[in-house]
Structure formats: structure tokens, C-alpha cells
FIKOLTOR-782214 format. One line per field, with one value per residue (C-alpha): x, y, z; residue number from 1; residue in one letter. Coordinates in nm, 3 decimals. Layout:
<rs>
xx (X, ...)
yy (Y, ...)
zz (Z, ...)
num (NUM, ...)
residu (A, ...)
</rs>
This chain:
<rs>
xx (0.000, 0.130, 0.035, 0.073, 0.089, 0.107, -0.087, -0.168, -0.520, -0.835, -0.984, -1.411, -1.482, -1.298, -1.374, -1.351, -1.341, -1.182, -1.230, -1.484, -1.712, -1.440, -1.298, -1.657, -1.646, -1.261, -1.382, -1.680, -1.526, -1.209, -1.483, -1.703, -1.354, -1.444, -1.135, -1.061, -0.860, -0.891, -0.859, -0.866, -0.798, -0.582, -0.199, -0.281, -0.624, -0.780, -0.768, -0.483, -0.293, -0.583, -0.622, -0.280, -0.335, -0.692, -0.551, -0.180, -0.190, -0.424, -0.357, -0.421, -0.415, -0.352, -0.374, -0.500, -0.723, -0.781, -1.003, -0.845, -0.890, -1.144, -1.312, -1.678, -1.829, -1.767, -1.850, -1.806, -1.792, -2.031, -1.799, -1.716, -1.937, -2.129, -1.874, -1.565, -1.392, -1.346, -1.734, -1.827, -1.578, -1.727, -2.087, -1.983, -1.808, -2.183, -2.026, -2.235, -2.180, -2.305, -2.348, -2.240, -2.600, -2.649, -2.443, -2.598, -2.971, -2.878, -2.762, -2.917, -3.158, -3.351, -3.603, -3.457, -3.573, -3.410, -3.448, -3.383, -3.437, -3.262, -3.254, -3.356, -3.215, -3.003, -3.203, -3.517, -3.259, -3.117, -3.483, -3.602, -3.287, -3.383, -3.798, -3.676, -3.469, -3.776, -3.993, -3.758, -3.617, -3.238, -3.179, -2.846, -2.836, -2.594, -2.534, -2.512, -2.509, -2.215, -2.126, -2.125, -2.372, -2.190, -1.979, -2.341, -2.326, -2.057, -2.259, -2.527, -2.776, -3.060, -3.440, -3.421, -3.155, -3.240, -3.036, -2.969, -2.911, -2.769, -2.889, -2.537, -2.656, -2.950, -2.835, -2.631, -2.874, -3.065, -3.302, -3.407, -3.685, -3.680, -3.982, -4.031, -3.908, -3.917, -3.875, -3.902, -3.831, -3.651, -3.457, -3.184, -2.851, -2.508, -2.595, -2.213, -2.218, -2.573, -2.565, -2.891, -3.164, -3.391, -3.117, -3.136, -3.427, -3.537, -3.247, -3.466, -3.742, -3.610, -3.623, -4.005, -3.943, -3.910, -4.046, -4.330, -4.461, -4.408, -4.391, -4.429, -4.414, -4.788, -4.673, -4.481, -4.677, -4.433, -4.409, -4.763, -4.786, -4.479, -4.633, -5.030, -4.961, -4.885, -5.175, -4.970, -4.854, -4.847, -4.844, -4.687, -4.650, -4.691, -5.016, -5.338, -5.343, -5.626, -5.755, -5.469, -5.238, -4.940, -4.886, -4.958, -5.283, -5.349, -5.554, -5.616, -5.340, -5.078, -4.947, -4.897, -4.788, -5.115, -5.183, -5.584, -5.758, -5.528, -5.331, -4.999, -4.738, -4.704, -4.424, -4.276, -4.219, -3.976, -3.627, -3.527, -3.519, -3.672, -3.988, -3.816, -3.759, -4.125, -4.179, -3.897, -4.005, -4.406, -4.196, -4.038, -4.360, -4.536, -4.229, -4.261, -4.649, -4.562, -4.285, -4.559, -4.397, -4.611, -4.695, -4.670, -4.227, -4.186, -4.297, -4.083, -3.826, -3.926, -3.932, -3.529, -3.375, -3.234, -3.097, -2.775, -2.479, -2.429, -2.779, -2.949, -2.778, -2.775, -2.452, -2.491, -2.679, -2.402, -2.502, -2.870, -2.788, -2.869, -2.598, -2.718, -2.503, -2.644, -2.344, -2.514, -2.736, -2.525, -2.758, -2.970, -3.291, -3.145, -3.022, -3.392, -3.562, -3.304, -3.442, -3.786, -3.702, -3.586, -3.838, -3.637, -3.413, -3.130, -2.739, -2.608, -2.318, -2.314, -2.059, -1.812, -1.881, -2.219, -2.387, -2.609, -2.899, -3.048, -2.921, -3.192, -3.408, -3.244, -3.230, -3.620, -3.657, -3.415, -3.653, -3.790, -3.537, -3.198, -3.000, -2.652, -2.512, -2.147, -2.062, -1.719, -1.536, -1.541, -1.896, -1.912, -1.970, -2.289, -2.469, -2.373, -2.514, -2.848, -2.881, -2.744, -3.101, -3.230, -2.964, -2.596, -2.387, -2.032, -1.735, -1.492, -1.172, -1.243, -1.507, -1.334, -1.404, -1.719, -1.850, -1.674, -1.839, -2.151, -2.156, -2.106, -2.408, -2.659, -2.869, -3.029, -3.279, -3.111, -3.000, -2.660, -2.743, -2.454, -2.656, -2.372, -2.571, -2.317, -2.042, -1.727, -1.445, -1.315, -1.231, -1.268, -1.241, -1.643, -1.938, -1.851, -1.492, -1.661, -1.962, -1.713, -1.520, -1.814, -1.862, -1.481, -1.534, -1.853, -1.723, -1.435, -1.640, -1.653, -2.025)
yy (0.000, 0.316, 0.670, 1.016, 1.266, 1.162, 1.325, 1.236, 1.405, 1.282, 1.249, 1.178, 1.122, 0.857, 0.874, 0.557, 0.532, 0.858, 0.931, 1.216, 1.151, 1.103, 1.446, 1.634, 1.433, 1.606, 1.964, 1.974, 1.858, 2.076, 2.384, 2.278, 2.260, 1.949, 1.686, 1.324, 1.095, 0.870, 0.532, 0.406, 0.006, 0.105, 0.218, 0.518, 0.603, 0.869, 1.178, 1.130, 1.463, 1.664, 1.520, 1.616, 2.003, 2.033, 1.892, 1.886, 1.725, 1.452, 1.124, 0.874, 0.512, 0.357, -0.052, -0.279, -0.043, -0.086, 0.049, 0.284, 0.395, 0.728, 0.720, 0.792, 0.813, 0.698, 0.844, 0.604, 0.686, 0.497, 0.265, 0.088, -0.206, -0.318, -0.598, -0.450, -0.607, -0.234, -0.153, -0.471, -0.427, -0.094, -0.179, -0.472, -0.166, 0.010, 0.305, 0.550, 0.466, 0.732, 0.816, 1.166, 1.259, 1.235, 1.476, 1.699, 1.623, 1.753, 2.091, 2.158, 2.474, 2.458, 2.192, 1.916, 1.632, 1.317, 1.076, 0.698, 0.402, 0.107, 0.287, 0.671, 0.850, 1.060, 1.194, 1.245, 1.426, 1.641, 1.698, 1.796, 2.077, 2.217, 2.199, 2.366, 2.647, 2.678, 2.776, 3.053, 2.836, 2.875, 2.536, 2.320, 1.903, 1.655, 1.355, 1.058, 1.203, 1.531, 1.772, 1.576, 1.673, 1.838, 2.000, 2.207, 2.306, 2.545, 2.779, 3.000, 2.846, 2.801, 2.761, 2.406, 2.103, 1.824, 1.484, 1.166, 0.883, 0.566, 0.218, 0.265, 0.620, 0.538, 0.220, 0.459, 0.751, 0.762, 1.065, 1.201, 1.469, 1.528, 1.761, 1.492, 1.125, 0.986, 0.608, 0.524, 0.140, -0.129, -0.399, -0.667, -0.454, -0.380, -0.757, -0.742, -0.466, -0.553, -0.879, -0.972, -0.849, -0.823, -0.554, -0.388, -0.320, -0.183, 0.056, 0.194, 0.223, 0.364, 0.705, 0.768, 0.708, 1.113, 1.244, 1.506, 1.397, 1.093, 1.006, 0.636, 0.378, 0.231, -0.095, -0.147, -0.276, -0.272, 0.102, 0.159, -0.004, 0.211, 0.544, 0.486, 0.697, 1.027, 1.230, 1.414, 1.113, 1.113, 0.774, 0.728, 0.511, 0.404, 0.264, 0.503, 0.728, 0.766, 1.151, 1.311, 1.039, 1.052, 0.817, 0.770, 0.799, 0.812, 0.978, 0.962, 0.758, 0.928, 0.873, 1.152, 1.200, 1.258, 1.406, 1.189, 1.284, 1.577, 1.559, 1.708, 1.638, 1.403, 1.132, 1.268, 1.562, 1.482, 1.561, 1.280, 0.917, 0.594, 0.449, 0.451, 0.817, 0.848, 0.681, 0.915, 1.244, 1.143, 1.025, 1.424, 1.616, 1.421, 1.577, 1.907, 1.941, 1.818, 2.100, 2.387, 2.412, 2.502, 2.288, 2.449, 2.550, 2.171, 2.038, 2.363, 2.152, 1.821, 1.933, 2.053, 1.818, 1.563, 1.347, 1.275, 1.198, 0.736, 0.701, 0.577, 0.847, 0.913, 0.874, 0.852, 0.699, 0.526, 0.300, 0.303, 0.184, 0.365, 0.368, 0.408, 0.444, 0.328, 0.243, 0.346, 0.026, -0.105, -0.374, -0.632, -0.431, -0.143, -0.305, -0.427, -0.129, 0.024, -0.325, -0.209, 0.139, 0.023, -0.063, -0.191, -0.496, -0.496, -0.555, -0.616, -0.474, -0.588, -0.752, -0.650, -0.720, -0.904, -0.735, -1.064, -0.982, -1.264, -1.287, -1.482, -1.176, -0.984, -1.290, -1.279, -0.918, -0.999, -1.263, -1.190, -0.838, -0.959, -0.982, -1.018, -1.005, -0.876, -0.957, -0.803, -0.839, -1.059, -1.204, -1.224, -1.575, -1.585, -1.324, -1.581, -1.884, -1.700, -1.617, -1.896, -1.982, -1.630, -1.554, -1.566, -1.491, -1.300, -1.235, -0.921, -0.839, -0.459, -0.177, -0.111, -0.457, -0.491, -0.197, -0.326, -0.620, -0.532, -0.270, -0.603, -0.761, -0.510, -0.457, -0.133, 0.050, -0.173, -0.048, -0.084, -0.053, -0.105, -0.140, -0.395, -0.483, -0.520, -0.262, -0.136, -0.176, -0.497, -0.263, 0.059, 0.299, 0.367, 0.329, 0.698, 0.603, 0.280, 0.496, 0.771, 0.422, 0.304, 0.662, 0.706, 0.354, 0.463, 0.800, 0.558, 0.392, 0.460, 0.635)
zz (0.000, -0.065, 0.096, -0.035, 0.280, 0.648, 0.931, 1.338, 1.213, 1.414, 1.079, 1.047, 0.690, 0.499, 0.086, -0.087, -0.459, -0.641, -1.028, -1.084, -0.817, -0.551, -0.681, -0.636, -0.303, -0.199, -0.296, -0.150, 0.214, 0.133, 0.105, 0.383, 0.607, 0.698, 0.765, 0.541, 0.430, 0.091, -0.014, -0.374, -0.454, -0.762, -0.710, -0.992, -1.006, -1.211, -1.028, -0.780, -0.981, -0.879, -0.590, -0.466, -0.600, -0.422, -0.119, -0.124, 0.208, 0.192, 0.318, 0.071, 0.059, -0.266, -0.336, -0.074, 0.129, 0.513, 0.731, 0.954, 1.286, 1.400, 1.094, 1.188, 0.809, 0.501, 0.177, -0.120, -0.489, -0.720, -0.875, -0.519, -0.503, -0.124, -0.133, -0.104, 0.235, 0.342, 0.335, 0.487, 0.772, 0.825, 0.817, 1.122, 1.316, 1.225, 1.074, 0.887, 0.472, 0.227, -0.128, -0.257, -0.320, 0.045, 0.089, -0.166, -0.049, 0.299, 0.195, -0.129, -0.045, -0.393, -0.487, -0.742, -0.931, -0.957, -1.274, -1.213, -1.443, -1.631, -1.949, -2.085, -1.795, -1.909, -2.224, -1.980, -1.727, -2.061, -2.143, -1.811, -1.801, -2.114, -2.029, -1.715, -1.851, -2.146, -1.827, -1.757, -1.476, -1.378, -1.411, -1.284, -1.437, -1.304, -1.118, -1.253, -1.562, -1.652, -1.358, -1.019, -0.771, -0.495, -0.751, -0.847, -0.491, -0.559, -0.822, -0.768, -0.573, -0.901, -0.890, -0.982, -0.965, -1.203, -1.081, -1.286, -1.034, -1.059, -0.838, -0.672, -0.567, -0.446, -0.301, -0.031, 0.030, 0.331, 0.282, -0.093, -0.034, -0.392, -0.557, -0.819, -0.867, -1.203, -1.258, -1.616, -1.613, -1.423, -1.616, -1.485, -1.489, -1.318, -1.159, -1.097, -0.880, -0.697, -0.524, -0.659, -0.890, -0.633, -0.454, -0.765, -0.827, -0.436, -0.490, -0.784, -0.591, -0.341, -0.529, -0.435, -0.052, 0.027, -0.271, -0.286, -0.604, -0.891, -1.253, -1.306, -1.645, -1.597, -1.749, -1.395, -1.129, -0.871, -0.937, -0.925, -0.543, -0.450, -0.532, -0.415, -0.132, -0.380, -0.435, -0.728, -0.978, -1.312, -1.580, -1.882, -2.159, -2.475, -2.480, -2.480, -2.184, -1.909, -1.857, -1.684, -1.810, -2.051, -2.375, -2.726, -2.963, -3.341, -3.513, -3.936, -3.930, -3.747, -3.410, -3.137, -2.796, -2.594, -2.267, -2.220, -2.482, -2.629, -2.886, -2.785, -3.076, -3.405, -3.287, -3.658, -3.569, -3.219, -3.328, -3.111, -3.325, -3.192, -3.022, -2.722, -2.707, -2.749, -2.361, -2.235, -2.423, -2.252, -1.880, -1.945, -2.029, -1.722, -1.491, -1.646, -1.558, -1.204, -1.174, -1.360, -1.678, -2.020, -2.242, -2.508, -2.405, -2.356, -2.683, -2.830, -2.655, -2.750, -3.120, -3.141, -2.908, -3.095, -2.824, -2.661, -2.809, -2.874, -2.765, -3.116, -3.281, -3.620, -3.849, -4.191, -4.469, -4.704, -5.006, -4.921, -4.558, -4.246, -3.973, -3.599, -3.292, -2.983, -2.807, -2.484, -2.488, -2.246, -2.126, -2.267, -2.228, -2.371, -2.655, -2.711, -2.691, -2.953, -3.190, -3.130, -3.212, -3.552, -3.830, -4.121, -4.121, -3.911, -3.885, -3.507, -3.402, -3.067, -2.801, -2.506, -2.094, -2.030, -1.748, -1.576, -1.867, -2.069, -2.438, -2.529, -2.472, -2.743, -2.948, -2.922, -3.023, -3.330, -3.482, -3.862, -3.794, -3.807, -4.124, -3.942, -3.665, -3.626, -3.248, -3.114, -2.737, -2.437, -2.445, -2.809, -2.766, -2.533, -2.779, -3.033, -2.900, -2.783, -3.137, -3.381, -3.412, -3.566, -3.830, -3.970, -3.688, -3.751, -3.549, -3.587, -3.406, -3.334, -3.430, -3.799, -3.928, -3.713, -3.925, -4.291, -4.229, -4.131, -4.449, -4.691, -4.525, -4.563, -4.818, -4.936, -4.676, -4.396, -4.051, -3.952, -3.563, -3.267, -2.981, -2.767, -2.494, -2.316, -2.120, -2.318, -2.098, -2.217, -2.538, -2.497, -2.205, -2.163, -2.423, -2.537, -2.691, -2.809, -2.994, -3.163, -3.269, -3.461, -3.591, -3.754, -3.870, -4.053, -4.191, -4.355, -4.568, -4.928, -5.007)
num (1, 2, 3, 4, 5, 6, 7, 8, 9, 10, 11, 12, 13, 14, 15, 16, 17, 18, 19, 20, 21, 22, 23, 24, 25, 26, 27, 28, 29, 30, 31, 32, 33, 34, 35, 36, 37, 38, 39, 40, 41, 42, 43, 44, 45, 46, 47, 48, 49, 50, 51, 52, 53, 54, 55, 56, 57, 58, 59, 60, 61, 62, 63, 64, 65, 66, 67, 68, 69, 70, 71, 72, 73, 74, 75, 76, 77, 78, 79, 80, 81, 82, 83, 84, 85, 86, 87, 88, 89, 90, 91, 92, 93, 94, 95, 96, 97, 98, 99, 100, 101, 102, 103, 104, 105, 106, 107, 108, 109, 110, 111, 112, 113, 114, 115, 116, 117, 118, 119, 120, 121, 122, 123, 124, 125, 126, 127, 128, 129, 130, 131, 132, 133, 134, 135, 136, 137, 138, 139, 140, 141, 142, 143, 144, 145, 146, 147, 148, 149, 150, 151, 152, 153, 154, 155, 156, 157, 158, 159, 160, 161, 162, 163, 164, 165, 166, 167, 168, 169, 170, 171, 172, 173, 174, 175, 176, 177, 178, 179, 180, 181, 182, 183, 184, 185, 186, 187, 188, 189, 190, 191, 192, 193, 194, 195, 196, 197, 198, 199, 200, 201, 202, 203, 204, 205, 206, 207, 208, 209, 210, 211, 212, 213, 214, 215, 216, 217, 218, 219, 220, 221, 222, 223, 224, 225, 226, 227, 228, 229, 230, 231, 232, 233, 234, 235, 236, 237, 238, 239, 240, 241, 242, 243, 244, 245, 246, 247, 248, 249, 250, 251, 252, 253, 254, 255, 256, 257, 258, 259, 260, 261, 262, 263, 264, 265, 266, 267, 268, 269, 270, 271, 272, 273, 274, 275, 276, 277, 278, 279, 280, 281, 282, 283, 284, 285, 286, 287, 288, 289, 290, 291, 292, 293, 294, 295, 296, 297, 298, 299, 300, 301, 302, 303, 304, 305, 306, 307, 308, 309, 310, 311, 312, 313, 314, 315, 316, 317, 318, 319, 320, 321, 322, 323, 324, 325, 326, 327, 328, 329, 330, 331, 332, 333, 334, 335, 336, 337, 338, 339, 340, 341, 342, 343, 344, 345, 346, 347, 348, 349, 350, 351, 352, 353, 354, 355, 356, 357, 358, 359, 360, 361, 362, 363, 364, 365, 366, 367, 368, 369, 370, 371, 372, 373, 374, 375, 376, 377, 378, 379, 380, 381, 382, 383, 384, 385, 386, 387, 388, 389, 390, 391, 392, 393, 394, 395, 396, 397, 398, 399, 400, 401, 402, 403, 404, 405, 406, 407, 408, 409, 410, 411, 412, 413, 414, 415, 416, 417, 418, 419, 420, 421, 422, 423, 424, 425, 426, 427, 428, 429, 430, 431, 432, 433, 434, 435, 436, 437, 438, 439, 440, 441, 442, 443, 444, 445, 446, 447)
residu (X, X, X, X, X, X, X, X, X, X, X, X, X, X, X, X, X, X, X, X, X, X, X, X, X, X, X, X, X, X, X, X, X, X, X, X, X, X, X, X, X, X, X, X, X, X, X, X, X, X, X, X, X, X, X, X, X, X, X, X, X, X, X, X, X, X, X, X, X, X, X, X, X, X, X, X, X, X, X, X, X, X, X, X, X, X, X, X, X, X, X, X, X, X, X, X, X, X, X, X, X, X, X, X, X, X, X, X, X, X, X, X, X, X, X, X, X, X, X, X, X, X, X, X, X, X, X, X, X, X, X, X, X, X, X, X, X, X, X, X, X, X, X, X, X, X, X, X, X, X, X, X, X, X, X, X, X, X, X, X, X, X, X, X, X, X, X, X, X, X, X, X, X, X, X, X, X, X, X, X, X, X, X, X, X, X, X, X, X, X, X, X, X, X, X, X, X, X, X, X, X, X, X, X, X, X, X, X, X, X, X, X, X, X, X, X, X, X, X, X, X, X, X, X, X, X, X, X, X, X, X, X, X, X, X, X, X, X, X, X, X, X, X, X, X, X, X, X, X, X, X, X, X, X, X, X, X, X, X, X, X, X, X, X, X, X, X, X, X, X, X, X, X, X, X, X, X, X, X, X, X, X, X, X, X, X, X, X, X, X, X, X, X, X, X, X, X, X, X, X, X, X, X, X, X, X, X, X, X, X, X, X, X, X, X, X, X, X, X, X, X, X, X, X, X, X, X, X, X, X, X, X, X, X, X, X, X, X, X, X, X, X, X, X, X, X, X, X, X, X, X, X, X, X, X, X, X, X, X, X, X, X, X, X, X, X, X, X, X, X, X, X, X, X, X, X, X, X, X, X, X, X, X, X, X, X, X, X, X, X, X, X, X, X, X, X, X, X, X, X, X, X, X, X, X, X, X, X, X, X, X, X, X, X, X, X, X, X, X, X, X, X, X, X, X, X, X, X, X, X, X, X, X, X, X, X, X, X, X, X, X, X, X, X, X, X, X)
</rs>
């Protein structure tokens, strides 16, 4: 183990994990003049430079960690799973184990809104910001997703905070008095972090516990016990909505978003592309009415956003063949939902770190869609075998002849979609460096 500063400091707050989170962690305790020390199982994490400018003094343990002596809380960056022999010592010795958005909950002195879910939360936390800041609300977004939370401490206290928040998050935050929880769908995921599904998916509903007011997917029943005790909660989905209600309707042959029985917007005329983005665009107007926005700013919104960047994103349309980068379908129900978004034939790119999902369940969503699969990385091989029933199945040995290959097995008006299902760190350093791979690759090819 090796340690960067020495002190005979009492210290109270011990930060595990550091990274970006970890960072917001350091200078929001180095502002609050509050004492720590820090721990990080890697010998050169991310962040230890920064670390040692912030707080030139810090004592920091790098490698094996160890619990050490008068610590009386511990504040632990996402990435640090429950399991870690550190955590579980400390939970025996019954000291207190927090999130970073604990922090932030107990200090934060304007409302916020926190946006959970398996999939779609951070286009319905993007969407929220900009509905927000349509409403003439100074508006701050983070979390999960961009700026860390307590790092939005340290500007100009704003009208409205608008949080994306992981299970981990949750998992480690003991009060969340939020103005409105949003919980747009719960899927098997990170089941290497969680210990079981069933862990997973409480931390998800955990978000309602403190909250003033709800936004729900009506399809999930489990959500719909959670939140009977809200007298302001508002459904969504993509089925015909109930007076009051969010979700779809058509009339003369189009389909629109629809608030009951009012029309609200034709589903062709969202910038945003995919059927999926139609349940978060309807999850982000339902949060909007809940916070008092106008209508009539949010669908403004909802017609010029046109989603986040490797979240079905559009590339380019080469030799009659659509290219679509999804690379954030980083689990097996994302990667559905991008299949389902998709109405033409397919091409797979797809492959990396399995996350505990169920192959098979893409493998179902594939059948009479799937021209070819291209699979790529560590768990190439399950996708395969999940779906050497539905079509040819091809293997590549990085993105540039995933995407050659998958161009010579398209035909015209296909849809060249990577949607991995899977995380990217087997290959790439996170599903953004694995997205703008797919993208160059793309670009490269011959028109």
C-alpha cells in the first residue's frame, strides 16, 4: 500500500473510490472545512494529480485499502461495489456509509428532481434541463449524468436542480426529499455490482421514498404499489393514456404524444429518433407538468432536441444503408428497446462485458429483424449462441471490421445498428470512446 501525505489528524470522513465523483467528493469537504482521508484500490487512479493540487496534504491510501482507525463516516464513490472487504468491515463496526447525493440532499436549499431508471435517464434528465430552462427556470443538471452533484453546490444556488441517479446512488442515500421522482423502467442490470436483482431493483425504488410527487411507467406494477400513497402522480406510456395520463394515440393515421384525450405532438415531428424516445419524451412532459412548466415550451423543446450523443444516434446513410449508434445500450434491455425502435431490417453490431442480462431476450426481439449479426469483445460468444437460431452470426476483431463487415451484409434501406448490450471496458475505455469508434469507422467507408 502506498500513501501520499502523512498526518496524526483525528480524521471523520474517509472517501472511498476517487475518479470524478471522488474528486466532487474532496472539494466539496475541502470547502465545507471538513477533515478526510482517501482510499482508492488502484496504485494510480484517475484523479490522484488533482487530488494532490486540491488537497496537497491529503492522506491517501492507494492498493490494498484498510479500514483505519477514528473514521466515523464513510462516503463512497459509485464505482465501489457493497462488497468490497473495506465496506463490509465498516458496516460490522456500524459506521455510517453514504453516497455523494447524500451529501448533496442535505444541503441543497432549492427543490430538485431526480431521474432513475434502467434505461432513458439521461435523455429524460437532458430533457427535463432544457424543459426547465424553457420555463424561464435557472436550471443546474448533473449527477449521474455530466457535472457531479456536490460539484453544483458550488454555483449559484438556481431555482431548480435536475439529478440523474444511478442504483449505486440510491443504493447509499438515506433521505431524498426530492420535488419529483421519475422512474421510467426497471430492467436486470449492473448484476455485478448488486448482489442480486432483487437488490437492484429496491435501490430503484427507493427514489419515491421522500419524494413530494411521482412520474411512473404504468406498465410497472411494482411502481404503481410504491407510489399509491402520492396524491400528485403522473403515468406514462406508450399505450393510450387515461384523462390526466401521458402516452400515445393516433388519429387519421398518425401517431402523437397525448396528454388523455389531447393531442400534444405528431411522434414525426420529435427531433429525437426511436420508439423509445417516445416513452422518455411522454416520462419528461409528465415531470414538467408536475414542476408547472407550459406545455406548449416543452414540446418547443421536444421538437429541437435531438438526443444525446451514442444514444441511437444518427450517423450517416451510405449505399442506401442507415448507420445508428447506440453504443449506450449497455444492457440487454437497452439493446432491445433500440431493436424495437428500428423498423427496417437490421445488422447487429453488438458484443463486449455481459452485465447478468439474458441474451436470449435480445435474441427474441431480433426474430424476422436480423440480417446479421457482427458480435465483437469478451462475451461475443454468449450473444452468439443466444442467437445462432435467428440468423448468420459474424465475429470481428475490433469496431473497424465490425462496421466493414456489417456494411457487406446489408442490403439497401437496412440499418446498420450497434446497440452492444453489453459494457465497453473490455475494449474501450467507456461506451462513449466505443460509440465515436463506430462513428470514424462509418465516416471511412466509401459512399
Amino acid at each position: 500500500m502506498n500513501a501520499i501525505g502523512k498526518s496524526n489528524t483525528a480524521y471523520k470522513n474517509l472517501v472511498v473510490g476517487l475518479g470524478v465523483t471522488g474528486l466532487s467528493i474532496a472539494r466539496y469537504l475541502r470547502r465545507s472545512g471538513m477533515d478526510a482521508k482517501f482510499a482508492d484500490s488502484r496504485d494510480n487512479p484517475p484523479g490522484i494529480d488533482e487530488l494532490r493540487s486540491t488537497w496537497p496534504d491529503a492522506e491517501v491510501a492507494l492498493g490494498v485499502m484498510r479500514l483505519p482507525d477514528n473514521v466515523d463516516r464513510i462516503i463512497v464513490s459509485p464505482g465501489v461495489a457493497d462488497n468490497e472487504p473495506l465496506l463490509k468491515k465498516a458496516r460490522r463496526a456500524r459506521i455510517e456509509i453514504v453516497s455523494d447525493i447524500e451529501l448533496f440532499a442535505r444541503e441543497a436549499a432549492a427543490p430538485f428532481a431526480a431521474v432513475t431508471g434502467s434505461n432513458g435517464k439521461s435523455t429524460v434528465t437532458t430533457l427535463l434541463y432544457h424543459m426547465a430552462r424553457a420555463a424561464g427556470k435557472e436550471t443546474l443538471a448533473g449527477g449521474n449524468l455530466g457535472e457531479p452533484a456536490l460539484d453544483l453546490l458550488d454555483r449559484p444556488q438556481p431555482d431548480l436542480f435536475v439529478l440523474e441517479l444511478s442504483s449505486f446512488q440510491l443504493q447509499r442515500t438515506q433521505s431524498l426529499p426530492v420535488a419529483v421522482a421519475v422512474l421510467l423502467n426497471v430492467s436486470p442490470d449492473h448484476l455485478d455490482w448488486h448482489t442480486s436483482e432483487r437488490e437492484y431493483r429496491n435501490a430503484k425504488y427507493r427514489v419515491f421514498r421522500e419524494a413530494r410527487a411521482a412520474v411512473i411507467n404504468r406498465a410497472d406494477k411494482r411502481a404503481i404499489k410504491e407510489t399509491r400513497r402520492f396524491e400528485r402522480l403522473i403515468s406514462f406510456g406508450l399505450d393510450e393514456p387515461a384523462d390526466g395520463q401521458y402516452g400515445l394515440r393516433q388519429d387519421g393515421g398518425i401517431s402523437y404524444l397525448a396528454r388523455g384525450n389531447t393531442l400534444l405532438i405528431a411522434t414525426a415531428d420529435i427531433a429525437m429518433y426511436g420508439r423509445h424516445n417516445h416513452a422518455n419524451a411522454l416520462a419528461a412532459l409528465a415531470a414538467g407538468e408536475l414542476l408547472g412548466f407550459e406545455a406548449s415550451s416543452m414540446l418547443q423543446v421536444l421538437s429541437e432536441f435531438p438526443g444525446l450523443p451514442h444514444r441511437m444516434q444518427f450517423v450517416a446513410r451510405k449505399g442506401s444503408v442507415n448507420y445508428i449508434n447506440d453504443s449506450k445500450a449497455t444492457n440487454v434491455a437497452a439493446a432491445v428497446a433500440s431493436v424495437d425502435s428500428v423498423a427496417s431490417m437490421i445488422v447487429l453490431l453488438a458484443g463486449g462485458l455481459g452485465k447478468g442480462g439474458e441474451f436470449g431476450e435480445l435474441a427474441a426481439a431480433l426474430e424476422n429483424k436480423l440480417r446479421a449479426a457482427v458480435l465483437f469483445g469478451t462475451d461475443a460468444g454468449k450473444i452468439a449462441a443466444a442467437l445462432d437460431t435467428v440468423m448468420p452470426v459474424y465475429f470481428a476483431t475490433d469496431m473497424v471490421d465490425a462496421v466493414q463487415q456489417a456494411a457487406a451484409y446489408a442490403e439497401s434501406d437496412d440499418t446498420v445498428l450497434l446497440a452492444p448490450a453489453c459494457a465497453s471496458f473490455d475494449q474501450f475505455a467507456n461506451y462513449g470512446a466505443r460509440g465515436d469508434a463506430f462513428q470514424l469507422a462509418v465516416e471511412a467507408l466509401p459512399r
